[in-house]
N, C-alpha and C positions, 0 to 999 in steps of 0.2 A: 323460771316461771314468769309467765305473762305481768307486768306491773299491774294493776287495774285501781291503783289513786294516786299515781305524780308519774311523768316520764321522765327521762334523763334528767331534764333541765330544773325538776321539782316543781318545776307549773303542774297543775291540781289538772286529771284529767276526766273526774265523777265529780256531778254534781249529786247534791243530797237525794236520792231516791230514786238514782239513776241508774239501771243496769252498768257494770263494769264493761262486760265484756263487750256490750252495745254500744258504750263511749269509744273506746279502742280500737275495735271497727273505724267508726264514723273519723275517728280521729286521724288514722291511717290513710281511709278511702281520699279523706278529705286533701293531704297530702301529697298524693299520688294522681290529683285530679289536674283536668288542661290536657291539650290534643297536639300535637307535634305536628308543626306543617310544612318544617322542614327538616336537614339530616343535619345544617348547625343548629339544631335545639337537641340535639341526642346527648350530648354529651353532658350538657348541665342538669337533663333531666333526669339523667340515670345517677348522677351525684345528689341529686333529691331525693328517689328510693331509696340510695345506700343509707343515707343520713335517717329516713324517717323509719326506715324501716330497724336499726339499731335503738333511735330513739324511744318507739313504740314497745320496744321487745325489752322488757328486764331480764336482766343475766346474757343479755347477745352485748357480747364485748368489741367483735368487728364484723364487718358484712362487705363482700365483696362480689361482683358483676361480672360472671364470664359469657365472652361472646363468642360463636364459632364462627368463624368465617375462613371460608374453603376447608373447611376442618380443623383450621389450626385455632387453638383456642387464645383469648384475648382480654385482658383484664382491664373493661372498659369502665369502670367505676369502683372504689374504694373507701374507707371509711380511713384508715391509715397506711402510714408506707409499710405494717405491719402484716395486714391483709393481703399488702400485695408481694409480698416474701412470702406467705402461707400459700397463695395462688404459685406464686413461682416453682415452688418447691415441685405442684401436681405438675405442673407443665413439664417440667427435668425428669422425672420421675415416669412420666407419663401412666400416673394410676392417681387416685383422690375421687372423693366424693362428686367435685362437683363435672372432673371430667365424667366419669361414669353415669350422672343427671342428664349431664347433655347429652350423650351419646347414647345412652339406652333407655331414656324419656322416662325414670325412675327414682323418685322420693328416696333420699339417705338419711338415716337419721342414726348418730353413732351418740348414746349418752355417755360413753366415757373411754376414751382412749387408751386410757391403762386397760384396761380389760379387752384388747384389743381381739376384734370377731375373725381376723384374718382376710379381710378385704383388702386391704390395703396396707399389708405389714411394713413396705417403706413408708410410705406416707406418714402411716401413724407413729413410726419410731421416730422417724424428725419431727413432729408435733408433739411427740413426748420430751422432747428433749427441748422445745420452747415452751413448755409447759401449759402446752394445748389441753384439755380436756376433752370435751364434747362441741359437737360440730351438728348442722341441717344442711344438706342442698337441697335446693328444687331445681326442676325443668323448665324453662320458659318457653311452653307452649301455646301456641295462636293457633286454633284449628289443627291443620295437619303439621304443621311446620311446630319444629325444635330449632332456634336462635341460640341457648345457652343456658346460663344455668344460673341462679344466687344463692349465696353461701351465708352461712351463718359459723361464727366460730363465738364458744367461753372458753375462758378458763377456768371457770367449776363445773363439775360433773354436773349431769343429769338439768342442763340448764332449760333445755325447750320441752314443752310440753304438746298434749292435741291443739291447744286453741292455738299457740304461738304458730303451731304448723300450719293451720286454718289463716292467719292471718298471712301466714308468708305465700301461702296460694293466691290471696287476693292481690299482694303486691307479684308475684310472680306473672297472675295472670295480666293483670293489666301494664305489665314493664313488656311482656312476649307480645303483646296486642300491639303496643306503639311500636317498637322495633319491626315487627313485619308490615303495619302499613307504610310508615316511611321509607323501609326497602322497596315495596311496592312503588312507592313516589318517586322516589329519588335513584332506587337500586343498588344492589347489593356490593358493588364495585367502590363504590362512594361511600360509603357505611362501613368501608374498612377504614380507607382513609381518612375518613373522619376521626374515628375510632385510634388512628398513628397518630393524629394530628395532636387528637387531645391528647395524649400520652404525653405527647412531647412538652405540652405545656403545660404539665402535672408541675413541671420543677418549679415556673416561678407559685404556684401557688403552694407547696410546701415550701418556699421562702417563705412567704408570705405567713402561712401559719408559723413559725418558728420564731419572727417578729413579734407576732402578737403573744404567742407563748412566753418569750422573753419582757414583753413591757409588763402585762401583766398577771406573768407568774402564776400561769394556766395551764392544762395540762391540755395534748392534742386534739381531742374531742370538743374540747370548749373553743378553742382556737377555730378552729372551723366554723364552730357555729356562730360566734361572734363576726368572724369571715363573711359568711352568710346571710347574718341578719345584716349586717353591712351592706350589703351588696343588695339586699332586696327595699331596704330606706331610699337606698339613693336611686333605686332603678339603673345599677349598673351592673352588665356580668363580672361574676366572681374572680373571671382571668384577668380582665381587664384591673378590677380593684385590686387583685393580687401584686399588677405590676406595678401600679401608683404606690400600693404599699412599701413594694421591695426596692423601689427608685426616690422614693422620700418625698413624693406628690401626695401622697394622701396617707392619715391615719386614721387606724378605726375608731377615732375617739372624734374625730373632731367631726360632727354633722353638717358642719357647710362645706364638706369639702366633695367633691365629685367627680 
């Protein structure tokens, strides 16, 4: 169910006398806001949806970005290396929720795994067996155009609700919007690449988090985000911090460092 008085981080997110649900929105939009003017800005933006959109959602344990490109599906943003094992699995498999989003421009919403509907009876026996519960995909649609799809995975049942779904269309729709006008810019040839490129450089910034996990004794979720606030103090990208991290140039503790 939707949090509607602290996100993740326990920062307060109603003030006194304030619609919940109205904050949450505003919270989210606010987020998810800024225009991509090029195809290197795709990839840390869509690490900003993953991130806000887990954050804003209580009970969404990881959230993950699938991109289609030539049909082949892509897992262009993550929240853990966790996600993108649960993504991997629908790729092998070729059945899951969020392929099925993409591809038949169609809302999934499974509250509980064990009680499996027979959509996806591989899928959901290896999600039972990580002790997946309940799961959301959406479609990222722009107009006529289908890009992909973002998932939502808990591990307790019955975790999303109408409003969480409501919300996930707000960031659905506006992550399908950036995605296709930058293909428009840039084109769709380059927006895979881009797409390998970042992949490829997921490794040092899970060094990177597993550093700060280890100094201080955080668990992955925090780690990022301290990652991030890091990186947005100093006006540096998070690739870049990642490697000073993981090369002994820079810690996320010390603010003159850059």
């Amino acid at each position: 169910m939707t949090n509607t008085l602290a996100d993740h981080s326990g920062d307060p997110l109603v003030e006194p006398g304030e619609d919940p649900h109205t904050a949450v929105l505003a919270a989210l939009t606010n987020d998810l806001g800024g225009v991509l003017e090029s195809m290197e800005q795709v990839s840390d933006y869509l690490e900003r949806v993953v991130h806000a959109v887990r954050r804003h959602i209580d009970g969404c344990d990881e959230v993950g970005i699938t991109v289609m490109s030539a049909d082949r599906p892509h897992t262009a943003a993550y929240t853990t290396v966790q996600t993108l094992e649960i993504d991997a699995v629908q790729y092998a498999l070729n059945e899951g929720p969020c392929l099925d989003a993409a591809r038949h421009r169609r809302e999934n919403h499974v509250p509980d795994l064990v009680v499996d509907d027979g959509r996806w009876p591989n899928f959901a026996h290896e999600c039972r067996e990580e002790g997946m519960r309940s799961l959301l995909a959406l479609p990222l649609l722009s107009g006529t155009e289908c890009v992909g799809a973002i998932n939502l995975y808990a591990w307790a049942p019955h975790a999303f609700d109408a409003f969480d779904a409501a919300l996930v269309r707000v960031a659905a729709a506006r992550c399908a919007d950036a995605l296709v006008a930058v293909t428009v810019l840039d084109g769709a040839r380059r927006l895979a690449g881009q797409l390998e490129q970042a992949m490829a450089s997921r490794a040092v910034i899970e060094q990177a988090k597993g550093v700060i996990m280890a100094m201080r004794g955080v668990p992955e979720h925090e780690a990022f985000e301290v990652l991030r606030k890091t990186s947005q103090d100093r006006n540096v990208k998070v690739r870049v911090l990642a490697q000073q991290i993981v090369t002994g140039v820079s810690t996320p503790d010390d603010p003159k460092a850059s």
